[in-house]
C-alpha positions in Angstrom: 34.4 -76.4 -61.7 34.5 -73.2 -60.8 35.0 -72.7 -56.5 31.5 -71.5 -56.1 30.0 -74.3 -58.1 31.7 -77.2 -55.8 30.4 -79.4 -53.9 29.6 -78.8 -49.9 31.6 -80.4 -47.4 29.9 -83.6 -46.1 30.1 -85.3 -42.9 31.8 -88.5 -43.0 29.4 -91.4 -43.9 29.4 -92.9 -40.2 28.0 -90.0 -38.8 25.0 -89.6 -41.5 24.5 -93.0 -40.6 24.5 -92.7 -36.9 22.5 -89.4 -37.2 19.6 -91.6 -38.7 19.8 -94.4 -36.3 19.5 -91.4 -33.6 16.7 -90.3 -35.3 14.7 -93.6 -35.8 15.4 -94.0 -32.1 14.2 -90.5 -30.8 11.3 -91.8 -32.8 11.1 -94.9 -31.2 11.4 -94.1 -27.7 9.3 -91.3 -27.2 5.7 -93.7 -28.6 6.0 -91.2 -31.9 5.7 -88.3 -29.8 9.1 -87.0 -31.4 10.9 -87.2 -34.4 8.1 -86.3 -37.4 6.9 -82.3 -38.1 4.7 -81.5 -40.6 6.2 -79.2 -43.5 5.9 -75.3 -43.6 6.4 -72.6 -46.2 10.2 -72.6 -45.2 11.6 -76.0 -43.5 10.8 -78.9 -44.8 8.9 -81.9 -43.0 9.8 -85.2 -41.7 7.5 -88.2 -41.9 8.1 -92.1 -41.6 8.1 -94.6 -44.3 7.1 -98.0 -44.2 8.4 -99.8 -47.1 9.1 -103.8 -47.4 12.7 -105.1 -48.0 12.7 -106.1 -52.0 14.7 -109.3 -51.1 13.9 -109.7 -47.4 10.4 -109.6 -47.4 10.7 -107.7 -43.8 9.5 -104.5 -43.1 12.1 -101.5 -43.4 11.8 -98.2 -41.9 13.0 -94.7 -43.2 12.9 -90.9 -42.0 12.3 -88.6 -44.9 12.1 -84.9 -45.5 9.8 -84.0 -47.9 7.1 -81.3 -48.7 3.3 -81.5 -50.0 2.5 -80.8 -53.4 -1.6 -80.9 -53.2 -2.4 -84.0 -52.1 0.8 -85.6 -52.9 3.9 -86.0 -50.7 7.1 -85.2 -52.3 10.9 -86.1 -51.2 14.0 -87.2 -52.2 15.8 -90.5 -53.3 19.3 -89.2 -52.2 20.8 -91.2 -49.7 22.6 -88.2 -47.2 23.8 -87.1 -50.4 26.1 -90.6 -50.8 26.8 -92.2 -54.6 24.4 -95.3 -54.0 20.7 -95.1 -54.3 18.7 -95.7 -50.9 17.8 -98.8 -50.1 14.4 -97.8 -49.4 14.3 -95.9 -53.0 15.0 -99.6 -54.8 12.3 -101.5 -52.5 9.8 -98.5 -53.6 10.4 -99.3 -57.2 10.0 -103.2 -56.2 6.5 -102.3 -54.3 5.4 -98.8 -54.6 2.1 -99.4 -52.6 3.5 -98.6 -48.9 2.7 -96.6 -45.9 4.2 -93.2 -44.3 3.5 -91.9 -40.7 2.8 -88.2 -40.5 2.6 -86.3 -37.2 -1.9 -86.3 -37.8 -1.2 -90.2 -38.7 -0.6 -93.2 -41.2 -1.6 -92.7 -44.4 -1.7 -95.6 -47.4 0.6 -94.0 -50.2 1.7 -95.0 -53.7 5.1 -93.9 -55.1 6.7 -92.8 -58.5 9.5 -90.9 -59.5 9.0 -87.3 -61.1 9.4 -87.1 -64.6 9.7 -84.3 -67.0 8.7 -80.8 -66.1 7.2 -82.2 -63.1 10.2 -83.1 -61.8 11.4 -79.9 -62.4 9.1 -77.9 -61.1 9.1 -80.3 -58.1 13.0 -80.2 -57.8 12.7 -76.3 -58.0 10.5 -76.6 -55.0 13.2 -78.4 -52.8 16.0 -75.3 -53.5 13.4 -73.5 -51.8 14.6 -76.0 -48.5 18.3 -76.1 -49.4 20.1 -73.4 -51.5 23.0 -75.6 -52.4 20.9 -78.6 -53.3 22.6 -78.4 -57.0 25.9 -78.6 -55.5 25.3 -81.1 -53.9 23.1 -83.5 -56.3 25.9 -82.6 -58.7 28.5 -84.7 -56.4 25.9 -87.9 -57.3 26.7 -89.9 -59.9 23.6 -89.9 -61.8 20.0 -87.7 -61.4 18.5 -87.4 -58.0 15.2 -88.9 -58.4 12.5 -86.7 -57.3 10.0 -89.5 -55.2 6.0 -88.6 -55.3 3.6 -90.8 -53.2 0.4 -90.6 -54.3 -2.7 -91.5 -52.0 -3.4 -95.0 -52.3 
């Protein structure tokens, strides 16, 4: 691999981790005044997804980026860039019909991965957020999946 090709420094894994409980917490504790922005031509959006625990049955919570794509919203299954899958990305596939919060409100969505030229096209979109998005998908251990909810 050449040096330009390699894979971007990460944090270490406890501060990812500690940067998302921060952010579910910002969320939390201002009523959902803070913590979600909707998406623009050149940063990305955050929104909060409601998904249900595939063994627990409980409900499970998790900030996303993503952008719209018509009147779908698109993100990432990518896990701060770590080898796993997300959690939430596995209890997706168990029950795709879930909710997200936006910053004009909940909205019922149904999810599916990106297949094919969409996902390309879509996954062309995203290195329009993140110019080393490659290098950094390329430190995963198998394809980033490309996550579209659909409206419910």
């Amino acid at each position: 691999m050449k040096s330009a090709e390699r894979r971007p420094l990460l944090p270490p894994r406890w501060i990812i981790r500690a940067a998302w409980a921060i952010h579910r917490a910002i969320y939390r504790w201002s009523g959902g005044h803070r913590g979600l922005r909707k998406p623009s031509a050149n940063q990305y959006g955050l929104m909060r997804l409601h998904s249900i625990g595939r063994r627990t049955n409980t409900e499970r919570i998790a900030m996303l980026a993503y952008f719209e794509d018509g009147p779908n919203l698109v993100t990432m299954a990518m896990n701060g860039w770590g080898e796993p899958e997300p959690a939430w990305w596995l209890n997706l596939k168990a029950r795709p019909d879930v909710a997200v919060d936006l910053v004009d409100g909940q909205r019922a969505v149904r999810a599916r991965a990106a297949e094919g030229d969409d996902r390309e096209r879509l996954w062309a979109r995203w290195r329009g957020f993140d110019a080393k998005l490659d290098a950094y998908a390329a430190g995963r251990p198998g394809e980033t999946a490309v996550v579209v909810l659909e409206p419910a």
